[in-house]
C-alpha positions as CSV (number, residue, x, y, z in Angstrom):
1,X,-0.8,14.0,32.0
2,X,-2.7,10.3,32.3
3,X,-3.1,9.3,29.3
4,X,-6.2,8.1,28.1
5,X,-6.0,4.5,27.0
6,X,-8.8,2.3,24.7
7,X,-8.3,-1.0,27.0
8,X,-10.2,-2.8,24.1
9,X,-7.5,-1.8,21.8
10,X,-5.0,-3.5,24.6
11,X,-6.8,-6.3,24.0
12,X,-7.6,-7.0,21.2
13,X,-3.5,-6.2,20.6
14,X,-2.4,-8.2,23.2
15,X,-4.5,-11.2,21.4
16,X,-3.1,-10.2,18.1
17,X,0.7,-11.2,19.8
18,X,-0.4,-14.5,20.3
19,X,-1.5,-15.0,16.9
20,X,1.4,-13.3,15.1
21,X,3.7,-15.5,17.8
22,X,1.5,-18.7,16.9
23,X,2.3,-18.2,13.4
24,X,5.9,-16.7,13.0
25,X,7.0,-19.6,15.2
26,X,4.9,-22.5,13.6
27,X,7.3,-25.2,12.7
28,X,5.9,-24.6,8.7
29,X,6.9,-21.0,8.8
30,X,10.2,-20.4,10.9
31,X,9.4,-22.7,14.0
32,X,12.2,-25.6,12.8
33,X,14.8,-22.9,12.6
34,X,13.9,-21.1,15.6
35,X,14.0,-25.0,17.4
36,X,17.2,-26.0,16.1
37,X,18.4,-22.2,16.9
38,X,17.6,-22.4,20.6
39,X,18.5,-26.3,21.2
40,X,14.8,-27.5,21.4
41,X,14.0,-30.8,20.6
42,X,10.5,-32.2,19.7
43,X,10.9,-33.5,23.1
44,X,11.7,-30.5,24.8
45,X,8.5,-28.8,23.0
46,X,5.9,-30.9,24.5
47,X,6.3,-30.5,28.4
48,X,6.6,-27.2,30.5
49,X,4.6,-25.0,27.8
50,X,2.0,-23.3,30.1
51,X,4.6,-20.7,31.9
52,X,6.1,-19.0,28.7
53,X,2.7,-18.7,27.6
54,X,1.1,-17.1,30.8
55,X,4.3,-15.2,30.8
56,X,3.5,-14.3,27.1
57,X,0.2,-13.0,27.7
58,X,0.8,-10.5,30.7
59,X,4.8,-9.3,28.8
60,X,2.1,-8.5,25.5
61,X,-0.3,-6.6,27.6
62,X,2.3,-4.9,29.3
63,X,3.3,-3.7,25.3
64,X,0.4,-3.2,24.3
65,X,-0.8,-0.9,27.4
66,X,2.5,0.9,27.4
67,X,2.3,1.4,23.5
68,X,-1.3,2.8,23.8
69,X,-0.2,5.5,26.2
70,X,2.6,6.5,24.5
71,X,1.0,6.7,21.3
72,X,-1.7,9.0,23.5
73,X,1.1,11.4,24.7
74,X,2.9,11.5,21.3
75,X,-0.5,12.6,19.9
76,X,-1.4,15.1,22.1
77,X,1.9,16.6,21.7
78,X,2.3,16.4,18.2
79,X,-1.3,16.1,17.1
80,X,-2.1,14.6,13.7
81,X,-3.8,11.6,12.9
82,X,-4.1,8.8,15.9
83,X,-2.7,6.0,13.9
84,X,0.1,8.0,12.4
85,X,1.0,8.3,15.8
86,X,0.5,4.9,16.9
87,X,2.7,3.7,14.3
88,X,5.7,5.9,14.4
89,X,5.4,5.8,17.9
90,X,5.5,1.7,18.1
91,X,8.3,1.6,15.7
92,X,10.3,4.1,16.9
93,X,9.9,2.0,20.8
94,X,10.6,-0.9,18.5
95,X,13.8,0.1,17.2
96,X,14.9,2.1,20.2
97,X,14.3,-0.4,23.2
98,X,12.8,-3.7,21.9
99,X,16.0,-4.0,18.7
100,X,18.6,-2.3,20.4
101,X,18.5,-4.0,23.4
102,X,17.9,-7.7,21.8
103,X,21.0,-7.1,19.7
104,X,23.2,-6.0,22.1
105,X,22.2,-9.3,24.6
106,X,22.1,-11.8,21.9
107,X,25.7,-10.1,21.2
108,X,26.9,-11.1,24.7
109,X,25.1,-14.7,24.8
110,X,26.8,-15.0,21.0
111,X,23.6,-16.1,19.4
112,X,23.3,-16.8,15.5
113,X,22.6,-13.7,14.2
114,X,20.0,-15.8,12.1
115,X,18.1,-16.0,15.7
116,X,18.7,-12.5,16.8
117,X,17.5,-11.1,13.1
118,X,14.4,-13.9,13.3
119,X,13.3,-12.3,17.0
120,X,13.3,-8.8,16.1
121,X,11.3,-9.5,12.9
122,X,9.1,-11.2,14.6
123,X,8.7,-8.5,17.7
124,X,8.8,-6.0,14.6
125,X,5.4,-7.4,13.2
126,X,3.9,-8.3,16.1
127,X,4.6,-4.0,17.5
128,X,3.6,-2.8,13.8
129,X,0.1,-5.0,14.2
130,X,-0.7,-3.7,17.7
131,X,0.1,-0.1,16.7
132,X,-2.3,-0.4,13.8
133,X,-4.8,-1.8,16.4
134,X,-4.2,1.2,18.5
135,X,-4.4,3.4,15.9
136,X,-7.7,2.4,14.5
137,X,-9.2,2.6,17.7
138,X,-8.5,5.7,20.1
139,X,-9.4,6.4,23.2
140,X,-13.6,7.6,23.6
């Protein structure tokens, strides 16, 4: 089965990453921790920005394209609402690749598990707020 896929939705989901990412990480909200966390400086912040953000956007369409057809195939196999099945379906990924495979790395690179709890939050929202964009807008 191809799955049908609203690439709108993809969109408009893959934008919503930046702006959960924009926020989550802004120095005001959890950005001085996540610095201090990782070793950045304000120093270190200002040069060589562009690649992680290029990198950003393709990783979140990637998700978000991948999460639409999933949600698809979980529908037509379960049936039900569309957005019911976007959301379970993101936070089951979520949990079952995206959390369980950040915890165990961060285990082996013995990172604060004030970093590793902050980064799955984060990925968390930003997979619950692309689901709900998913789910609100199907495939025609």
């Amino acid at each position: 089965m191809v799955p049908s896929i609203n690439y709108w939705a993809v969109l408009v989901a893959t934008a919503s990453s930046m702006v959960v990412g924009s926020i989550w990480y802004a120095r005001a909200v959890f950005g001085k921790y996540w610095m201090k966390a990782v070793g950045h400086t304000e120093e270190s912040m200002r040069s060589g920005t562009v690649f992680p953000l290029v990198i950003t956007v393709i990783v979140s369409f990637i998700t978000a394209w991948v999460l639409a057809g999933a949600t698809f195939i979980a529908w037509k196999f379960y049936g039900g609402s569309f957005f019911a099945s976007a959301l379970l379906t993101g936070i089951i990924l979520w949990l079952g690749f995206t959390a369980a495979r950040m915890i165990t790395h961060d285990a082996f690179d013995r990172r604060p598990w004030g970093l590793t709890i902050l980064n799955i939050a984060h990925e968390f929202v930003t997979i619950v707020i692309m689901a709900i964009i998913i789910g609100v807008w199907p495939p025609a």
